[in-house]
C-alpha positions as semicolon CSV with decimal commas, in nm:
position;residue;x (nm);y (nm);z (nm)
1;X;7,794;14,352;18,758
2;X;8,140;14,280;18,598
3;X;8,290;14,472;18,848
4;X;8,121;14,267;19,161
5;X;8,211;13,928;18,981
6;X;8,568;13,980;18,969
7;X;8,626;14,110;19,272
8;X;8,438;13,787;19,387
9;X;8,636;13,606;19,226
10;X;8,955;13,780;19,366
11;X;8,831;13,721;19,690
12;X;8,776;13,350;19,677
13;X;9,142;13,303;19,513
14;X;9,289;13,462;19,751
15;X;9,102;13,318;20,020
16;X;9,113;12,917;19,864
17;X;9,372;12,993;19,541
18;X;9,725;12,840;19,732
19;X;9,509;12,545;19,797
20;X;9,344;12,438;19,515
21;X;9,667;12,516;19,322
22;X;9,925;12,336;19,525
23;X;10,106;12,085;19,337
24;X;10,031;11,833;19,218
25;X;9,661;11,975;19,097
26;X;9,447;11,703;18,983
27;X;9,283;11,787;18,616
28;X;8,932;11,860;18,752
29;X;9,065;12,119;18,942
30;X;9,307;12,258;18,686
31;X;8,977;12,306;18,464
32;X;8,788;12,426;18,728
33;X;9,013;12,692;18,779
34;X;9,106;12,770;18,434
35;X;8,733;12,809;18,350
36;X;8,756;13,102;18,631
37;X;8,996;13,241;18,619
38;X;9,006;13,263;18,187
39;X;8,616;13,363;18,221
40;X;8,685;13,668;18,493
41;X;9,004;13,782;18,304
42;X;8,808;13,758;17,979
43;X;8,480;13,961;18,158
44;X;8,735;14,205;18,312
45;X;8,876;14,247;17,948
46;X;8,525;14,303;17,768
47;X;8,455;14,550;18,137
48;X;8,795;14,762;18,026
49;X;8,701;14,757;17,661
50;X;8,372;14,937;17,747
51;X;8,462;15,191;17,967
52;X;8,790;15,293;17,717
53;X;8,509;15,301;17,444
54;X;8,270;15,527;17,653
55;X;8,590;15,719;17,683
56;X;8,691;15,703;17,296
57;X;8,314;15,872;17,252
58;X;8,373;16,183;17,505
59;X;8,726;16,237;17,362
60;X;8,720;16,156;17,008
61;X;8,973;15,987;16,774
62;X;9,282;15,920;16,792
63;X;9,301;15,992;17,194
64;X;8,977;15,728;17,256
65;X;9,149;15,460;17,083
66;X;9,473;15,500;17,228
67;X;9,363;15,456;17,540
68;X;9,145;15,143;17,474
69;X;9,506;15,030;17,295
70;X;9,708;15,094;17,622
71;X;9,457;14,953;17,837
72;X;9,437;14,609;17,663
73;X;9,775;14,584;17,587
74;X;9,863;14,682;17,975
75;X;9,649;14,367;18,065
76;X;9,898;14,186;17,838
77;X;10,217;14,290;17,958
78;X;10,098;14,226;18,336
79;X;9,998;13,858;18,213
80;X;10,324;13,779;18,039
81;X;10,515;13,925;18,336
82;X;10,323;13,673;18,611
83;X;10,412;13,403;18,383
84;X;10,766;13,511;18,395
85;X;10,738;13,537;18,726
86;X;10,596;13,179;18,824
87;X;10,684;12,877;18,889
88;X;10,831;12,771;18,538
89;X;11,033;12,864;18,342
90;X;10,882;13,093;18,070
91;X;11,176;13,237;17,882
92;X;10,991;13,249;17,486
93;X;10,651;13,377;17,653
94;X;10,684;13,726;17,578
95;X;10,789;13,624;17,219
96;X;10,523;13,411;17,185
97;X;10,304;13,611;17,305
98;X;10,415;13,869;17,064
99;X;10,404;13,680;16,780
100;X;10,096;13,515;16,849
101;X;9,909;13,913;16,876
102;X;10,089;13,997;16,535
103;X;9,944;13,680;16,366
104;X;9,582;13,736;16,549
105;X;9,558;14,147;16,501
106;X;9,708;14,166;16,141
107;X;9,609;13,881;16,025
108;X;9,276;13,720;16,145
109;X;9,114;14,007;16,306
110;X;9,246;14,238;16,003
111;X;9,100;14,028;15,763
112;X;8,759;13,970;15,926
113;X;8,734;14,374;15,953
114;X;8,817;14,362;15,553
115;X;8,539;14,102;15,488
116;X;8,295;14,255;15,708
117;X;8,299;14,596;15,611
118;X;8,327;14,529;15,204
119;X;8,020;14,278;15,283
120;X;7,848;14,564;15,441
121;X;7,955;14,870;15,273
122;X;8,161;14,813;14,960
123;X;8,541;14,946;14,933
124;X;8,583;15,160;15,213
125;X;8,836;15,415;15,244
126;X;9,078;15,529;15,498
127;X;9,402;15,765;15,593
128;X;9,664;15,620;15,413
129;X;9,955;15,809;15,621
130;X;9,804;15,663;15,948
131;X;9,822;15,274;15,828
132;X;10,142;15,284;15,654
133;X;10,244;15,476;15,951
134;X;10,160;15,187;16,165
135;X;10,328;14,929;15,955
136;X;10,635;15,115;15,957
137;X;10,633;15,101;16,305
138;X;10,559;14,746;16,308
139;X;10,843;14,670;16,098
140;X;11,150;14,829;16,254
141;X;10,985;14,745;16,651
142;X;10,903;14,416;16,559
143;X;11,177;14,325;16,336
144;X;11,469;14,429;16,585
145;X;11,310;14,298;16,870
146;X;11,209;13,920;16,720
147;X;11,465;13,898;16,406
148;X;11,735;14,072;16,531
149;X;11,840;13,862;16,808
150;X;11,876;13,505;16,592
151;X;12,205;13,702;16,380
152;X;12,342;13,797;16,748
153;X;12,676;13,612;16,873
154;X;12,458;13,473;17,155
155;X;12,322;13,244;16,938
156;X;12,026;13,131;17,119
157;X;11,806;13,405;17,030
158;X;11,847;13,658;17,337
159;X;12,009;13,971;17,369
160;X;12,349;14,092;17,553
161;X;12,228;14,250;17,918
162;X;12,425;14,569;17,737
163;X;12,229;14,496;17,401
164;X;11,886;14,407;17,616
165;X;11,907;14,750;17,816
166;X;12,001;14,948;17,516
167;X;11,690;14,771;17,280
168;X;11,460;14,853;17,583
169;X;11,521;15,176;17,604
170;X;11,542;15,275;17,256
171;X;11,217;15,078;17,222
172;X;11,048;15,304;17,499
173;X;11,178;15,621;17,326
174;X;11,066;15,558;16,966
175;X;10,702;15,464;17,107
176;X;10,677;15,759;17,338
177;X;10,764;15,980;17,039
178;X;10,511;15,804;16,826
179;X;10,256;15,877;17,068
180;X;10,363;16,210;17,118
181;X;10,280;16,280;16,760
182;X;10,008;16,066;16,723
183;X;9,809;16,285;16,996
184;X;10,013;16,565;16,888
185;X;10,041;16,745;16,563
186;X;9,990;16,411;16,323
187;X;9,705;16,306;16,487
188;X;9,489;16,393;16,173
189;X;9,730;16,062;16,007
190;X;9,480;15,839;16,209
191;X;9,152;15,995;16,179
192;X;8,897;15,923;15,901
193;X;8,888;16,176;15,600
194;X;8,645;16,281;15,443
195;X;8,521;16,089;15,126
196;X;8,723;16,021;14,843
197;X;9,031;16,128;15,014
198;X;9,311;15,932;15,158
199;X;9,435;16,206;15,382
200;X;9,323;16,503;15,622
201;X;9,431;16,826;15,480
202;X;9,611;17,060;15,750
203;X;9,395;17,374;15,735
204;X;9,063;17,176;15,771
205;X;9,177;16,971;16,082
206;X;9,287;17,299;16,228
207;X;8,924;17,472;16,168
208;X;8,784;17,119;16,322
209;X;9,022;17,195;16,588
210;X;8,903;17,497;16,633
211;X;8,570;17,432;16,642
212;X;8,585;17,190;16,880
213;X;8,339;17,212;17,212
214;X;8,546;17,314;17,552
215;X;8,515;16,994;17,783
216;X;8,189;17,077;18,050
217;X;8,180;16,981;18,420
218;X;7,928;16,762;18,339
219;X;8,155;16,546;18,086
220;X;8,476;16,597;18,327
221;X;8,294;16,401;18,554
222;X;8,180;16,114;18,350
223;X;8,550;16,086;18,198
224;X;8,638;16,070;18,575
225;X;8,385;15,783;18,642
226;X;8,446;15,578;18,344
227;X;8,817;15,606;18,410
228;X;8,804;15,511;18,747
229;X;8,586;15,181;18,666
230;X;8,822;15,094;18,429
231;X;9,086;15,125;18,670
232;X;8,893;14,932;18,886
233;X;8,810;14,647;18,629
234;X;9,188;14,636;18,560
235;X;9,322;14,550;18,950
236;X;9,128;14,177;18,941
237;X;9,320;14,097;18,609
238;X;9,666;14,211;18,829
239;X;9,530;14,018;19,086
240;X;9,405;13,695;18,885
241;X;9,745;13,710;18,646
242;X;9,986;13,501;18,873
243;X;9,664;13,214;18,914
244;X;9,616;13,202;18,582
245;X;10,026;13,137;18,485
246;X;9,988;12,873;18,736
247;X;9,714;12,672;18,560
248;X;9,816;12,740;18,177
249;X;10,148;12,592;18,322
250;X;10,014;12,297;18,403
251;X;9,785;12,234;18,157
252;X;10,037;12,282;17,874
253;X;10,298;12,065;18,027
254;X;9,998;11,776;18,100
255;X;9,895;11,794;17,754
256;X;10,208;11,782;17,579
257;X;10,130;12,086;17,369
258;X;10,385;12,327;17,229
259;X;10,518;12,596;17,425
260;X;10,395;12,879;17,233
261;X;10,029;12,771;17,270
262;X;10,044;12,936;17,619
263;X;10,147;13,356;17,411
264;X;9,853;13,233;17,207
265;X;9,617;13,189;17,529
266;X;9,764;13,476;17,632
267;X;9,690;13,685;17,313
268;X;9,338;13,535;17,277
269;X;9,255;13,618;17,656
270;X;9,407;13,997;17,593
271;X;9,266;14,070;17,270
272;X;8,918;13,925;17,205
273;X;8,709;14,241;17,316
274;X;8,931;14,478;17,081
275;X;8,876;14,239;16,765
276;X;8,533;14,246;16,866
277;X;8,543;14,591;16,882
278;X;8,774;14,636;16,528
279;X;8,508;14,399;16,342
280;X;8,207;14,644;16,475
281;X;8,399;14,906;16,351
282;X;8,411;14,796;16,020
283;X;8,056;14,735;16,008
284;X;7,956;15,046;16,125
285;X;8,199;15,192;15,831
286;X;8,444;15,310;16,080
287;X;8,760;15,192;15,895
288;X;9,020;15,410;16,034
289;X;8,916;15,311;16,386
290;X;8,913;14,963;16,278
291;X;9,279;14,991;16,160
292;X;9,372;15,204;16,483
293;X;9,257;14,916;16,664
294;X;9,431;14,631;16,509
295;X;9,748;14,752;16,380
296;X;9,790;15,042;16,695
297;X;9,751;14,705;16,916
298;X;10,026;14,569;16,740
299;X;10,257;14,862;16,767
300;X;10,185;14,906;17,151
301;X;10,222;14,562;17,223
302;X;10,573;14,603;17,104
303;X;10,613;14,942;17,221
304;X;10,531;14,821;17,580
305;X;10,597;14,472;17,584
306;X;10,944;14,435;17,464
307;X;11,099;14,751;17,707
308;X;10,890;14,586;18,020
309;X;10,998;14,215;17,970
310;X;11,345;14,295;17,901
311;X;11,340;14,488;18,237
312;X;11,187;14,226;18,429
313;X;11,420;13,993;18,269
314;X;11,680;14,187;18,393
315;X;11,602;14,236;18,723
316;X;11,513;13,933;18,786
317;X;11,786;13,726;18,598
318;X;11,590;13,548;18,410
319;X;11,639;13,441;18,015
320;X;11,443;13,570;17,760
321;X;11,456;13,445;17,421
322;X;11,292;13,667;17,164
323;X;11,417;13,534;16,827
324;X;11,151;13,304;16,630
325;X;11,188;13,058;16,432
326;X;11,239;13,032;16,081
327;X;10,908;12,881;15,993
328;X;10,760;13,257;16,207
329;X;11,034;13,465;16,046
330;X;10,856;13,350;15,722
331;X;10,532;13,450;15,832
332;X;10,657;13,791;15,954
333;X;10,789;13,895;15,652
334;X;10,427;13,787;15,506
335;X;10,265;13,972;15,730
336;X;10,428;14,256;15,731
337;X;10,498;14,280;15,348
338;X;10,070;14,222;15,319
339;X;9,961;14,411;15,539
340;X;10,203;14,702;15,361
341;X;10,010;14,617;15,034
342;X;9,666;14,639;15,166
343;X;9,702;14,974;15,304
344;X;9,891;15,076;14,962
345;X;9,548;15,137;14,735
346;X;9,280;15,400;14,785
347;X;9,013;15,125;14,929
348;X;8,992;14,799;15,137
349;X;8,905;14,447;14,922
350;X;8,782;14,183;15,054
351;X;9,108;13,989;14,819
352;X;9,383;14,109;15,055
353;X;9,112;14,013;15,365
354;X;9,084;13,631;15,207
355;X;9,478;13,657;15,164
356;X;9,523;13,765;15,567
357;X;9,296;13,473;15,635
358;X;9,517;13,254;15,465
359;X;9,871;13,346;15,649
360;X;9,692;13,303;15,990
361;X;9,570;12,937;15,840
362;X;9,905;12,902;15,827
363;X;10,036;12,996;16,155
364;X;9,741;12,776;16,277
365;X;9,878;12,483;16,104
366;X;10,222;12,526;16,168
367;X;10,149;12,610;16,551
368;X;10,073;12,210;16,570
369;X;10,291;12,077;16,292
370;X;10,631;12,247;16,266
């Protein structure tokens, strides 16, 4: 069914999308065709997240994650490119965008799965190597590529073309090799031990290993199926991405709101099925898939974002401005330096959740204010 509606959907842009959004657009039909377009990306998102989890099932942790990770975060990077790529200028998107994820994942979602899952289960445990893992990853991706460019000599936040290719590549590199080893010989990090530890000792994950069933024809085939629907699922977002830029366009510049709320539309569109998914988690006592979820989202959407934006920049010739503000660079540290101490005891508490609340309060208020 969500398959059928957004190819539907696909059609009848492409068929009536160049007129109904030839400028000027009158307001009724800018909300007309936000409401689509926003409710088809959003249904194509929730479609994606259920295939990767049928996948996550047949393949086990941390491969099943990883791919719902790279598929959501995919669907981001081909959003923030068609906004690029429109008819305004865009140059903070991807930086907005950014931020906006890192303030949603590590903060609201993050402390939701803390509340939920103390509410529900007590102090739950997890792997501590795989979370501070992931934050160390957050801080050196996410710190070069937002922080580093406001001490540059361009002064406005962006990066050399030398500076831009070298960041993007070196980006690329450091995440492929993180992912290497994450599917490779550390991928116990960011599985759940057993209880009472904080840790997977080597020689039991290699007699799990071992132990492990040989893949059947039978599953083969349903891996094939569910990847090909997700596939499938992911073209309309392509499709829908440069419609959608259009309208958020618009409506931000008719209602006078900041700049950055169209990252936050952005993140909200990308990553609403995978909070949904990290807050289940939680409440099913899956805690090391919860943290997976929200702070490997983070890391990919650096990972991915960053090398692909600076390449279309590139290309294309366009400016892109990646340093935030000082207000953000404020909340960064916050984040970072929290989410660093939550992961630093033996259990969750629903404390540090209430305090991850209360920094993305503050990036709410300040969105509006500052």
């Amino acid at each position: 069914m969500k398959l059928a509606i957004a190819w539907l959907v696909v059609l009848l842009f492409l068929w009536k999308g160049s007129a109904w959004l030839f400028q000027p657009m009158t307001i009724g039909v800018a909300i007309a065709c936000f409401a689509a377009l926003f409710g088809t990306i959003l249904l194509g998102s929730f479609g994606v997240v259920r295939e990767a989890d049928h996948l996550a099932h047949e393949l086990g942790e941390p491969y099943g994650t990883l791919i719902l990770t790279l598929s959501i975060v995919s669907i981001e990077v081909i959003l923030i490119a068609a906004v690029m790529l429109g008819p305004s200028e865009a140059p903070t998107i991807a930086r907005d965008s950014i931020f906006a994820v890192m303030m949603i994942i590590m903060n609201l979602v993050t402390g939701l799965c803390l509340i939920a899952g103390a509410l529900r289960h007590g102090e739950q445990e997890y792997n501590a190597q795989g979370a501070l893992a992931f934050v160390s990853m957050t801080l050196v991706l996410a710190g070069v590529a937002l922080i580093l460019p406001n001490t540059l000599t361009t002064g406005n936040g962006t990066f050399w073309p030398s500076q831009a290719i070298a960041i993007a590549v070196l980006t690329a590199a450091l995440y492929a090799a993180f992912l290497a080893l994450q599917m490779g010989s550390y991928k116990t990090h960011f599985m759940q031990p057993p209880a009472g530890e904080m840790s997977i000792r080597r020689e039991a994950a290699d007699v799990t290993g071992a132990a492990a069933p040989a893949q059947t024809g039978s599953n083969r085939r349903k891996l094939l199926i569910h990847t090909v629907i997700l596939l499938a699922l992911m073209v309309p977002i392509v499709l829908l991405a440069h419609d959608l830029a259009v309208v958020i366009d618009y409506g931000v510049a008719i209602a006078g709101a900041p700049v950055a709320v169209g990252g936050v539309l952005i993140a909200i569109i990308v990553f609403t099925p995978e909070s949904i998914t990290a807050v289940k988690a939680s409440l099913n006592n899956e805690t090391q898939r919860a943290i997976n979820l929200c702070l490997g989202a983070f890391v990919s959407t650096v990972g991915l974002t960053v090398p692909a934006v600076l390449a279309v920049g590139l290309v294309t010739g366009k400016t892109v401005i990646f340093g935030i503000s000082p207000a953000e660079t404020v909340l960064f540290g916050l984040t970072v330096g929290l989410t660093a101490m939550t992961y630093l005891g033996r259990r969750t508490s629903i404390t540090q959740g209430l305090l991850h609340l209360m920094v993305f309060a503050v990036f709410t208020v300040m969105l509006f204010t500052n």
